[in-house]
C-alpha positions in Angstrom: 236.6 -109.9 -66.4 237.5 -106.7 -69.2 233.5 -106.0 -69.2 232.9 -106.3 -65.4 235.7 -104.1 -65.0 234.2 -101.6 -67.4 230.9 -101.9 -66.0 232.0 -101.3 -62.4 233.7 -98.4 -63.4 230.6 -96.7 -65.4 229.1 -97.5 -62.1 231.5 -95.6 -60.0 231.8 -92.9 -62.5 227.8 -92.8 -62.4 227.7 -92.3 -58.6 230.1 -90.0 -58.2 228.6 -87.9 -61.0 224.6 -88.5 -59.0 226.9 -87.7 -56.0 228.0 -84.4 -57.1 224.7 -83.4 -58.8 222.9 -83.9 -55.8 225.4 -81.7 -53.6 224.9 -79.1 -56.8 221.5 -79.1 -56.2 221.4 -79.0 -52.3 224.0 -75.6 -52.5 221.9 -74.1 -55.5 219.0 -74.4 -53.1 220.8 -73.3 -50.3 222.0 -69.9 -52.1 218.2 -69.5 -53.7 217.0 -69.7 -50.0 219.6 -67.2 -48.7 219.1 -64.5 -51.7 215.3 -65.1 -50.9 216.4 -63.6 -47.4 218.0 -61.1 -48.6 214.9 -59.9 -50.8 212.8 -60.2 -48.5 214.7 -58.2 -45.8 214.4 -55.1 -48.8 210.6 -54.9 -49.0 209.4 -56.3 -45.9 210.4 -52.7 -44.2 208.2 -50.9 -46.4 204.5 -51.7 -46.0 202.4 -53.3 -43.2 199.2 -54.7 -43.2 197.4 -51.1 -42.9 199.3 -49.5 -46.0 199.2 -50.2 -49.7 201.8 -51.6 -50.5 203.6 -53.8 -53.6 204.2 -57.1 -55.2 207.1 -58.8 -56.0 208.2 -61.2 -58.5 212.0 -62.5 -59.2 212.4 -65.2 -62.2 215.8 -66.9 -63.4 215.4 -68.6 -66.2 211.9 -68.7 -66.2 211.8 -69.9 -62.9 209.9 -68.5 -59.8 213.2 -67.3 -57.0 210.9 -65.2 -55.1 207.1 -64.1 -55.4 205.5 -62.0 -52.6 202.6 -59.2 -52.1 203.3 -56.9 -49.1 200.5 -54.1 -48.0 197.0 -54.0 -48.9 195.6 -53.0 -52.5 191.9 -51.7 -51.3 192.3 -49.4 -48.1 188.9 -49.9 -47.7 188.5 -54.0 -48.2 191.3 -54.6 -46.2 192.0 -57.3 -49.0 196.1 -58.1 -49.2 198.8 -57.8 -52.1 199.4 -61.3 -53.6 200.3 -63.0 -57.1 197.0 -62.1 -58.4 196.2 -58.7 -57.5 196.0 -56.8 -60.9 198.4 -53.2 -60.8 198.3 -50.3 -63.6 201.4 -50.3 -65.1 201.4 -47.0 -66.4 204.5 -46.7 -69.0 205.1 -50.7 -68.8 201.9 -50.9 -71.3 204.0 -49.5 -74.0 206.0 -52.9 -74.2 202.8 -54.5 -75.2 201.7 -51.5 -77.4 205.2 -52.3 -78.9 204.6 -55.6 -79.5 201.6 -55.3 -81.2 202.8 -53.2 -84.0 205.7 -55.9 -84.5 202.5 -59.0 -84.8 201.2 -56.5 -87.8 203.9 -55.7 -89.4 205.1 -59.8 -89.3 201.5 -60.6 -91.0 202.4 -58.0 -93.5 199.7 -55.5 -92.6 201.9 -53.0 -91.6 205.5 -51.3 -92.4 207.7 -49.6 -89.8 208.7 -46.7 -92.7 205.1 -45.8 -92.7 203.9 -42.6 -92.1 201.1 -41.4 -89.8 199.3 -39.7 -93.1 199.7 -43.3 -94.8 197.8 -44.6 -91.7 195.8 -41.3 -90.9 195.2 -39.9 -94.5 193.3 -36.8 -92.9 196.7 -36.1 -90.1 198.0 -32.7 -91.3 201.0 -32.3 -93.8 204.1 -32.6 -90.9 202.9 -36.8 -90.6 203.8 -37.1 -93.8 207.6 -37.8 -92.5 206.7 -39.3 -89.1 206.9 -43.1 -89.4 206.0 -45.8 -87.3 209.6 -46.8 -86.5 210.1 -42.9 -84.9 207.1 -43.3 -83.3 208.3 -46.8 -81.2 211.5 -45.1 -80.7 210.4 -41.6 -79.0 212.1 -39.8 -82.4 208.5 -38.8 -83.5 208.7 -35.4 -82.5 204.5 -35.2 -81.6 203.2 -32.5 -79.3 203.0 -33.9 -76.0 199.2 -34.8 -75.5 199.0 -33.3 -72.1 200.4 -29.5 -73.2 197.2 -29.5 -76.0 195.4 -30.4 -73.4 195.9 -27.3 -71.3 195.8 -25.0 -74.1 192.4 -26.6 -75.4 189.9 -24.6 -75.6 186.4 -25.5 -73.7 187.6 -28.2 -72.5 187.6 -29.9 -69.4 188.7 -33.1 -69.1 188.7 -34.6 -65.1 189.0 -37.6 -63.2 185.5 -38.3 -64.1 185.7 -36.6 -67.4 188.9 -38.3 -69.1 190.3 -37.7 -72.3 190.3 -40.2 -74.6 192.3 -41.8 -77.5 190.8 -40.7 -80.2 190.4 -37.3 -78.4 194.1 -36.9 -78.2 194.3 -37.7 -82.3 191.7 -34.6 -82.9 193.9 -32.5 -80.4 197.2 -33.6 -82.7 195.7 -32.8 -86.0 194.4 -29.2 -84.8 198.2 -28.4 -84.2 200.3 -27.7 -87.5 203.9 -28.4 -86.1 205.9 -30.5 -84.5 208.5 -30.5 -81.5 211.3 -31.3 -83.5 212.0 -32.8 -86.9 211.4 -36.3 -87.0 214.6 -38.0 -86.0 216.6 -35.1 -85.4 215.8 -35.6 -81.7 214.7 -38.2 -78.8 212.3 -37.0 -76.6 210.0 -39.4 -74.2 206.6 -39.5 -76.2 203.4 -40.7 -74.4 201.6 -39.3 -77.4 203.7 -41.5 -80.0 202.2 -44.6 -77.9 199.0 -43.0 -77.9 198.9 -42.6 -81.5 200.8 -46.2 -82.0 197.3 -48.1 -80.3 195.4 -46.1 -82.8 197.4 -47.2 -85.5 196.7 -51.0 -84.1 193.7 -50.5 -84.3 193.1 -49.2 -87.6 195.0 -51.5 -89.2 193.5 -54.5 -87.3 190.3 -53.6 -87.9 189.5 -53.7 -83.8 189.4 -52.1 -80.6 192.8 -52.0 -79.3 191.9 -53.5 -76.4 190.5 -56.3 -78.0 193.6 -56.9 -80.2 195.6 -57.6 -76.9 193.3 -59.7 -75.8 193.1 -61.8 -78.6 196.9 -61.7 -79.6 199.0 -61.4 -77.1 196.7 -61.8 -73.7 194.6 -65.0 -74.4 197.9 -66.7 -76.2 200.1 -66.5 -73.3 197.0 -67.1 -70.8 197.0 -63.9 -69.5 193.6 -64.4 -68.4 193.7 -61.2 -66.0 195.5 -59.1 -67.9 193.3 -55.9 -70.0 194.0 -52.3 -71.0 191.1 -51.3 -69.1 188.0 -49.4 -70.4 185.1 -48.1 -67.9 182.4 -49.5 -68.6 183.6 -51.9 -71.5 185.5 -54.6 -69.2 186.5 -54.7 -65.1 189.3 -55.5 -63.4 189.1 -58.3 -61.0 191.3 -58.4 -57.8 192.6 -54.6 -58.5 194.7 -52.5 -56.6 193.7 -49.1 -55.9 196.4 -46.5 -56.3 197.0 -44.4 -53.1 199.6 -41.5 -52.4 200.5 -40.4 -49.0 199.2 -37.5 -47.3 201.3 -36.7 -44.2 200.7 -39.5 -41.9 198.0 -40.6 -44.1 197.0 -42.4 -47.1 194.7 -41.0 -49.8 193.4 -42.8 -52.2 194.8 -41.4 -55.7 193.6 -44.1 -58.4 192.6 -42.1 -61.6 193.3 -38.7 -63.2 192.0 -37.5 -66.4 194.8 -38.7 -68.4 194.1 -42.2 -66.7 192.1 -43.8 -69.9 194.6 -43.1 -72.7 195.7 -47.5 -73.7 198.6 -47.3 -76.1 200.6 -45.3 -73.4 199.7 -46.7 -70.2 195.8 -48.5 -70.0 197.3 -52.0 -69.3 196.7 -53.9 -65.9 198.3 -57.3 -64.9 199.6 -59.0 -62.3 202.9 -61.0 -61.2 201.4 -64.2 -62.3 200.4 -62.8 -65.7 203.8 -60.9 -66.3 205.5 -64.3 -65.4 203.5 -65.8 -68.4 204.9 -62.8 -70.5 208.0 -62.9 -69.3 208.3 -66.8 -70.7 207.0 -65.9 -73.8 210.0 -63.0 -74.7 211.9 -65.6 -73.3 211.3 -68.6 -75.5 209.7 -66.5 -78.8 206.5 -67.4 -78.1 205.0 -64.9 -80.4 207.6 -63.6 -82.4 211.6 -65.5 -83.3 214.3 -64.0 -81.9 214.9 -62.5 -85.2 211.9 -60.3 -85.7 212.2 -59.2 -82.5 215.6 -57.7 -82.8 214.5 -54.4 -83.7 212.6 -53.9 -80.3 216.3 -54.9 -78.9 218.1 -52.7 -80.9 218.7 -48.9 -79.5 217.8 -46.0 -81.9 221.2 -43.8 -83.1 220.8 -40.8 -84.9 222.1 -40.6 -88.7 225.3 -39.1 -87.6 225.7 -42.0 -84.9 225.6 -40.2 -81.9 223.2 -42.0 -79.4 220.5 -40.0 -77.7 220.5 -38.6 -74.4 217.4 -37.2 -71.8 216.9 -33.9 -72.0 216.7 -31.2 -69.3 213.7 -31.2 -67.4 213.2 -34.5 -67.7 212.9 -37.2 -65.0 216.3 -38.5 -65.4 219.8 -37.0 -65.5 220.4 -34.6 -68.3 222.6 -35.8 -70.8 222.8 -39.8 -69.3 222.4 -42.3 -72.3 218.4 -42.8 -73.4 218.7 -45.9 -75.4 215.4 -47.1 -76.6 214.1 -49.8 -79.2 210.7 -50.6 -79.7 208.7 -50.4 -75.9 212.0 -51.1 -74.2 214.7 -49.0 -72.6 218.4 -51.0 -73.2 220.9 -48.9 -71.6 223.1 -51.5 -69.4 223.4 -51.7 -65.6 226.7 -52.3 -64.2 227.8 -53.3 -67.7 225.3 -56.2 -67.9 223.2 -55.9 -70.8 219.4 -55.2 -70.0 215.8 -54.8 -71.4 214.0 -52.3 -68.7 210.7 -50.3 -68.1 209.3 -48.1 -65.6 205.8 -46.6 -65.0 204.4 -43.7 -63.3 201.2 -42.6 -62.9 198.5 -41.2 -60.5 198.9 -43.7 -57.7 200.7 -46.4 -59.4 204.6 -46.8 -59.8 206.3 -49.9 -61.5 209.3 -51.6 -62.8 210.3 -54.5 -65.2 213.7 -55.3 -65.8 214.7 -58.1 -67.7 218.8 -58.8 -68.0 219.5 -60.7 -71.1 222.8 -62.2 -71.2 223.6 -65.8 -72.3 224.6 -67.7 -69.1 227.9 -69.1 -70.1 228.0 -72.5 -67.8 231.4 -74.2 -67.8 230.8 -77.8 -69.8 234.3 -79.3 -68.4 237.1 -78.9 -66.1 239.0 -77.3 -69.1 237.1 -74.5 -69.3 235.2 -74.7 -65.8 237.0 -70.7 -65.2 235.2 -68.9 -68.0 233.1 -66.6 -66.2 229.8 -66.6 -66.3 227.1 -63.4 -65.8 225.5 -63.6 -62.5 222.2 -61.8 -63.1 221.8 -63.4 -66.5 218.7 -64.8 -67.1 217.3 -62.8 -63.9 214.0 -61.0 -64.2 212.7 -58.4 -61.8 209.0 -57.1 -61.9 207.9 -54.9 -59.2 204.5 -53.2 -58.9 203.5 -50.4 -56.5 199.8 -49.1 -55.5 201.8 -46.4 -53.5 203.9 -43.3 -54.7 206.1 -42.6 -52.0 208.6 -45.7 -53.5 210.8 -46.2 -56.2 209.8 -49.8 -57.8 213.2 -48.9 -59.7 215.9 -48.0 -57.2 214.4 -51.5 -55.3 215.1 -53.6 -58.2 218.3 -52.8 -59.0 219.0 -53.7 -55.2 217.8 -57.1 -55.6 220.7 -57.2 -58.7 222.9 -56.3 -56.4 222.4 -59.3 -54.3 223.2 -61.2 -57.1 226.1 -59.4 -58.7 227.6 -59.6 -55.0 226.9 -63.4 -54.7 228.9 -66.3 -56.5 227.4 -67.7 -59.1 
């Protein structure tokens, strides 16, 4: 009678519990299917099915909450946004530039306190106290690329004539100074990332493109993903960057700085930045401990954190906190890991929000709060100017930090 009694009650207890997973489930769904309104009701306004438009991809937890194309990436095909068209992500490339420094330096092939004339033995004498680690951090203090461009002599570089990588080396070891003193300053450095793909290369041995491809793009199953070289490889299903024109669209894909890799080369898609997103999520290519100085926010030696200067696309003075390929500055006070990109054509966003979800185990302690946009990653990609990939994201965060958990 004792073990019947026991047994019945396991039973009760068991359908109750299936009872109240199941109603769990049905109002998880229900809230995933009203937020996926609300996302929607953002970016359906903005393109139609004459327009370039933009993709969107929200992930919890590694899984898919919403995934939609909206607009057309080829004006002249006609052929729609989806999960597979293949976007520039301008400044977004840098995370992967980022990354492939770290696989180097966790083989032991390279050291983040090495300088550009241990890499570079002919740079001139002021990379003898730039190191790898100021590069990744925007501390390096190079001559922007795209000044020593203008003041080149002879040169002419075009849409159809771009400069390349190691074109922008030659023009940084014909200059004899810096910007600043290495780590005195912060300053945003698409020549750093420039130079940081070189480095890859050198040390690897290959193309930079082809270290991506064989490290961190054919691991993760990237298969669409390439820093793209005319000529070398093609995109397939690519969006055409466009910029409007009055009531017009005009096509606006490629400048001359459009071929550079280490600072903005890279094309993917949703699908493929999905498979990267799981792989920072579960330390696919590197533990959690080797990536930690990617996650960790250069400070100057005196302690002070940096801060965007004037003329500069952001407020001046508003915190610039950067690791390696990542921008870490919080939102709302919910710790982040954040890129945009900008280039001729193209604008995009990835924001990652990286909180541990704190999920009540019993009644006891069923009131300690939990962060509602932990675990949350937004990716947004634009073939269109006239929208900020940015602003939009940090409006689908707000649907969640307005919604109960």
């Amino acid at each position: 009678m004792q073990a019947a009694a026991s047994f019945a009650a396991i039973l009760i207890f068991m359908l109750i519990v299936s009872g109240e997973t199941s109603f769990m489930r049905a109002n998880d769904r229900a809230q995933e299917k009203n937020v996926a309104a609300k996302i929607g009701a953002i970016f359906t306004p903005l393109a139609s099915e004459h327009s370039p438009g933009l993709a969107v991809l929200v992930l919890r937890d590694g899984q898919k909450l919403f995934e939609r194309g909206y607009g057309l990436r080829d004006l002249r095909s006609a052929s729609k946004i989806d999960p597979h068209t293949n976007f520039r992500l301008a400044s977004c490339s840098k995370q992967f530039t980022a990354m492939s420094i770290m696989l180097l330096e966790h083989e032991g092939k390279l050291r983040y306190d090495q300088t550009l004339t241990d890499i570079f033995p002919d740079f001139p004498a002021y990379g003898k106290s730039i190191t790898i680690r100021n590069l990744l951090n925007h501390v390096g203090g190079l001559q922007d690329y795209e000044t020593l461009m203008d003041q080149a002599a002879g040169k002419n570089w075009t849409a159809d004539n771009q400069i390349q990588d190691a074109e922008v080396l030659t023009l940084l070891k014909q200059t004899d100074h810096v910007m600043f003193a290495s780590g005195t300053q912060w300053y945003y450095s698409n020549s750093g990332y420039v130079v940081l793909g070189l480095v890859v290369a050198k040390v690897s041995g290959q193309p930079f493109r082809e270290f991506l491809q064989q490290r961190i793009f054919a691991p993760l199953h990237m298969d669409h993903t390439l820093a793209y070289e005319r000529g070398k490889n093609e995109i397939t299903n690519r969006a055409y960057g466009h910029t409007k024109e009055g009531n017009t669209w005009k096509q606006t894909d490629q400048s001359s700085t459009s071929a550079t890799l280490g600072d903005g080369g890279i094309y993917s898609s949703l699908e493929d930045l999905a498979k990267w997103d799981e792989a920072l999520r579960t330390s696919k290519l590197l533990s959690k401990e080797e990536m930690q100085p990617a996650l960790t926010p250069f400070v100057f030696a005196n302690g002070k954190q940096p801060a965007w200067p004037a003329n500069s696309d952001r407020p001046e003075g508003s915190p610039a906190l950067y690791g390696f390929g990542w921008f870490l500055d919080p939102y709302r006070n919910h710790p982040r890991m954040w890129h945009y990109g900008e280039t001729m054509g193209f604008h995009s966003y990835i924001v990652r929000f990286t909180a541990n979800r704190l999920i009540p185990k019993s009644a006891a302690n069923a009131s300690t709060p939990s962060d509602p946009v932990a675990g949350l990653t937004i990716i947004i990609l634009c073939n269109r100017t006239d929208v900020s990939p940015e602003s939009l994201a940090l409006q689908v965060a707000d649907l969640f930090l307005n919604t109960p958990n």
